[in-house]
C-alpha positions in Angstrom: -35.3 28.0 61.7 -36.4 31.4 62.9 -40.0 30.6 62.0 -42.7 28.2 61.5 -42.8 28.4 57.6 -40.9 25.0 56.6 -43.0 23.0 59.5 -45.2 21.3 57.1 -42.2 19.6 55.3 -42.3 17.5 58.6 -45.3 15.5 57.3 -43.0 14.5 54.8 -41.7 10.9 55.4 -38.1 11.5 54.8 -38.5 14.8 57.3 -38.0 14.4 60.8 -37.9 17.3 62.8 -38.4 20.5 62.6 -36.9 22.7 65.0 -36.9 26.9 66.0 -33.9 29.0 66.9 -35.7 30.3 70.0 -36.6 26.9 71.3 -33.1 26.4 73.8 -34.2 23.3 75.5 -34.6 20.8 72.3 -31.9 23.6 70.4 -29.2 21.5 73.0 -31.1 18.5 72.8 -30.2 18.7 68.6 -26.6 19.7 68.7 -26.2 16.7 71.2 -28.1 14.2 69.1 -26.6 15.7 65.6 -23.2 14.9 67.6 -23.5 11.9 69.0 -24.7 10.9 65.3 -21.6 11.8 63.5 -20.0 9.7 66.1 -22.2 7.0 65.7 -21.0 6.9 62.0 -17.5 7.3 62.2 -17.6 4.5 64.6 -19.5 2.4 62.0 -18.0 3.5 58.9 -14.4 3.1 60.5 -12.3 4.5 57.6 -14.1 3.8 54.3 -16.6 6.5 52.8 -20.4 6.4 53.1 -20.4 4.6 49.2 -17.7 2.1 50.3 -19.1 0.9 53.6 -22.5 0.6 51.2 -21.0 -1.1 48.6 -19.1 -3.1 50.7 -22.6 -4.1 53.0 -24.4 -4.9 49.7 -21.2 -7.7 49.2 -21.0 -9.1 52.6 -23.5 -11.3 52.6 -22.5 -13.0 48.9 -18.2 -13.0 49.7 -17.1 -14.9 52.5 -13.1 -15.6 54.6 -10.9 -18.2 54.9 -11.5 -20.2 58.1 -7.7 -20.5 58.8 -6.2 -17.8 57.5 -6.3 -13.7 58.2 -5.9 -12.8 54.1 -8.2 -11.3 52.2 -7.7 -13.1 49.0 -8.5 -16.8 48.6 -6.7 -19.0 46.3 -8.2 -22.0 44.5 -5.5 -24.1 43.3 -5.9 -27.9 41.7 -9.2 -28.5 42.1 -11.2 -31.0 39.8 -11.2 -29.7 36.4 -9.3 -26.5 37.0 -6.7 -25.5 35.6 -4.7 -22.4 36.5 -5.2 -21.1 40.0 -8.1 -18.1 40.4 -7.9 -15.7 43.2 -11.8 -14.4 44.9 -11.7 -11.5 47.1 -13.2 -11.9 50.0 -13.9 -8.9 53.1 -12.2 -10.4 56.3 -15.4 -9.5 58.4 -17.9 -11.6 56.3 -19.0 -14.9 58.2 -18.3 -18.2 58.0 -22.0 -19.6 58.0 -21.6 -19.3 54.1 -18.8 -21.4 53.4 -19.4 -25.2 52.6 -16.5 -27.2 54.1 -14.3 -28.7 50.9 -13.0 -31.7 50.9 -9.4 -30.4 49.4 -7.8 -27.0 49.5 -10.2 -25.5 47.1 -13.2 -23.0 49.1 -16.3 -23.3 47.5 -19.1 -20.6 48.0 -22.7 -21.6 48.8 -25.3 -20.6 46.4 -27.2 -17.5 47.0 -30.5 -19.5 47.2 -28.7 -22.7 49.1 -27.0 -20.8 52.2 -28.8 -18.3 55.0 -28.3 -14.9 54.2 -27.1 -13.1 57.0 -28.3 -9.9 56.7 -25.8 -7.0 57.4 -28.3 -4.8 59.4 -30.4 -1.9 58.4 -29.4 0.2 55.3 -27.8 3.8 56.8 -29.5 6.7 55.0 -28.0 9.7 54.1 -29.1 12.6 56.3 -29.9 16.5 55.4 -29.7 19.4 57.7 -31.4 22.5 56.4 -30.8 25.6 58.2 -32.9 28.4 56.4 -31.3 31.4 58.8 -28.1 30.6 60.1 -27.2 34.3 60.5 -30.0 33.3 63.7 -27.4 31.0 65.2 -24.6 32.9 64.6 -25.6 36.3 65.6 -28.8 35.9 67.7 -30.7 38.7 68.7 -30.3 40.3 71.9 -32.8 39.0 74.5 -33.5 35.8 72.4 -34.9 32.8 74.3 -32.3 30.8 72.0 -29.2 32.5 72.3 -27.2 30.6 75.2 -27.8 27.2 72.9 -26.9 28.7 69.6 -23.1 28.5 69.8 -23.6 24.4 70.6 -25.3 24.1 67.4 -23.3 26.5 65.2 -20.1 24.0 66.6 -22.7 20.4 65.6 -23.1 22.3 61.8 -19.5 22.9 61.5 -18.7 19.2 62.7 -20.9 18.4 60.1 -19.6 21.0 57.6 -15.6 19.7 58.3 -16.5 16.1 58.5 -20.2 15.4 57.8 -19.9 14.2 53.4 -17.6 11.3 54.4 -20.4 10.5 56.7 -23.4 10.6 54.7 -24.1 14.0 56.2 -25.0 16.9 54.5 -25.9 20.8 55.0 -27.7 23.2 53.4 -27.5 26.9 55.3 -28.9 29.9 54.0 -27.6 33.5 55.2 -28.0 36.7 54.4 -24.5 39.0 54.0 -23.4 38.3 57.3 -19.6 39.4 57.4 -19.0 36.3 59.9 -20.3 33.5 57.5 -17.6 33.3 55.6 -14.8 32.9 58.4 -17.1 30.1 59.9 -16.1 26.1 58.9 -19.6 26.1 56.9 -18.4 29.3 55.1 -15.0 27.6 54.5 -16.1 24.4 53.1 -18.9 25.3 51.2 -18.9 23.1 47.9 -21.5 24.9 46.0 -23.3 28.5 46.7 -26.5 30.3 46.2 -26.3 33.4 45.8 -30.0 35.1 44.8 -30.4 38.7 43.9 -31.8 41.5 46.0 -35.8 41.8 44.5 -36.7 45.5 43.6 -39.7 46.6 41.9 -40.4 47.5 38.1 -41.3 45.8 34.8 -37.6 44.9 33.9 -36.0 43.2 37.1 -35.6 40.0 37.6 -38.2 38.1 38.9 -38.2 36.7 42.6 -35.8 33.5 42.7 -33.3 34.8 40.0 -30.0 34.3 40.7 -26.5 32.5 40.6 -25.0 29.2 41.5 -21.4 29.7 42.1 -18.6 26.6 42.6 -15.1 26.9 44.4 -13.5 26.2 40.6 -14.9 29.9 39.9 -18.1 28.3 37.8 -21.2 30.4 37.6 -24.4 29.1 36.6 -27.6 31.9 36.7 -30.8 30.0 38.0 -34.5 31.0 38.6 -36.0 29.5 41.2 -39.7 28.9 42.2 -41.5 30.3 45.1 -43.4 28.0 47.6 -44.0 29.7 49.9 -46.4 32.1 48.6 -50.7 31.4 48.7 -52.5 30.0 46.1 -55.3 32.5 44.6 -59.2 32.0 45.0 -59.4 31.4 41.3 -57.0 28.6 41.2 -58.0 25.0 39.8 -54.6 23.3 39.8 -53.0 21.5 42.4 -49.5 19.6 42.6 -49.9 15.8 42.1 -47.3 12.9 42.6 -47.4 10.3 39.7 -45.1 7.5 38.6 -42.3 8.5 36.5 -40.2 6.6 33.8 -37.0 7.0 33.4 -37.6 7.4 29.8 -39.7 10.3 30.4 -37.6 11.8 32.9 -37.5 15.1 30.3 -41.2 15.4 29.6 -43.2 18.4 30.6 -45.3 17.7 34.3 -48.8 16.7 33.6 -51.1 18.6 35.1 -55.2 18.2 36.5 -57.6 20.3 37.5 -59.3 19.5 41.2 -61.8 21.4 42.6 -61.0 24.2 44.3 -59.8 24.8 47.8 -61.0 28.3 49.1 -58.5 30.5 50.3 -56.0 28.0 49.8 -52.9 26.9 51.5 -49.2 27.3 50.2 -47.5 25.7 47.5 -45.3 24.5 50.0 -47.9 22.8 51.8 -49.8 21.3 49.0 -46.8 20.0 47.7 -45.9 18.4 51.3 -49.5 17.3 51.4 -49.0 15.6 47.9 -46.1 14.3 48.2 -46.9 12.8 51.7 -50.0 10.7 49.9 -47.6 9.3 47.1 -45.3 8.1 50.0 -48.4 6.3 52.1 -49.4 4.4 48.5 -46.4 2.8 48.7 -45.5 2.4 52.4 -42.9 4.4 52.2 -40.8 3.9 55.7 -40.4 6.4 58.3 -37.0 8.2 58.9 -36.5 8.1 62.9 -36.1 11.6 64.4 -32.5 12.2 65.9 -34.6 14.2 68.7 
């Protein structure tokens, strides 16, 4: 980020760092950590895909191998009051502390609340990168503090851009009309654009925020978005609130409630950090570790 205008998202829970294009020093220290995180994950994931190796962590602890034998697959042949043989697929890395020793050829698996779970280790979230002016890493300005650690960066993005969604890495960039953008990795893979339009003055343009959301199949979807980052006025009584949800109601209109008024007032960006920070603390929401 060129500026300081998305720093209060850090007191966000699932936000970690926040970091500026003319910082150098902790500019290197990200591209090495964002690295040595995709690494970290490939090692982990091995070849499956970030569902699979979740899908397949949720399982481990329930399916378990054959002692004396590499297969995946058990078989269960004649035991007592079977009949035809059953197979029960089994991952070959899941232990044997929750297998009960048969007395034939038939494998028997422990009861969920009669064997000791072994737990697979902590869940592996997905992780966002949000770059609001990547045209700043790209192209830096002349006589920028940041300039000699933008090209590591821009070559951590693209990693994450070329291999990043198998991971459980994702990036959003915003640029402006950069001729280079689109002959970069990020430009290359790009699954789905934004593209707003230019705001000019007058009773009939769009408003702020209107634009188009464009797909490689060639689909184009016009959007209006809302602006955050703009000040609340003096007069204003309503403030953004967090509140339990139902599914059911997932389509209702937002409730709203006055509070008393702040003064001059923050940004709506802020008050909904603020707000959402106090619905993550009332229900001990856990804290993302920072890569830095």
């Amino acid at each position: 980020r060129q500026g300081a205008g998305l720093s209060v998202c850090t007191d966000l829970p699932h936000v970690t760092t926040h970091l500026v294009a003319n910082d150098p020093v902790r500019m290197r220290e990200f591209a090495q950590s964002l690295t040595a995180e995709l690494k970290r994950r490939a090692e982990l994931l091995g070849r499956l895909g970030f569902a699979e190796w979740h899908t397949q962590r949720e399982v481990s602890g329930r399916m378990v191998a054959q002692r004396s034998q590499s297969s995946s697959a058990v078989a269960s042949g004649t035991g007592s009051g079977t009949g035809a043989g059953a197979a029960v697929s089994v991952p070959a890395q899941a232990s044997d502390g929750d297998l009960d020793a048969p007395p034939s050829s038939t494998m028997r698996l422990r009861p969920a609340a009669a064997r000791q779970r072994v737990e697979p280790g902590p869940p592996l979230p997905r992780l966002v990168v949000l770059v609001d002016d990547f045209d700043a890493l790209l192209a830096p300005a002349l006589g920028s503090p940041g300039r000699p650690a933008a090209g590591s960066v821009v070559r951590a993005l693209e990693a994450v851009a070329r291999d990043g969604e198998r991971l459980g890495v994702h990036l959003v960039a915003a640029a402006g009309l950069s001729e280079r953008t689109p002959e970069t990795e990020l430009g290359r893979r790009a699954s789905l654009r934004a593209a707003l339009d230019a705001v000019t003055a007058g009773p009939e343009e769009p408003a702020p925020g209107r634009g188009e959301l464009r797909t490689p199949d060639g689909r184009v979807t016009a959007f209006q978005a809302g602006r955050v980052t703009g000040r609340i006025p003096r007069t204003a009584t309503l403030r953004p609130t967090v509140v339990p949800l139902e599914w059911e109601r997932m389509g209702d209109p937002p409730a709203r409630r006055p509070v008393r008024e702040l003064g001059n007032g923050p940004t709506d960006l802020a008050l909904l950090a603020s707000a959402l920070e106090r619905a993550a603390r009332s229900v001990s929401a856990d804290q993302v570790p920072s890569l830095l």
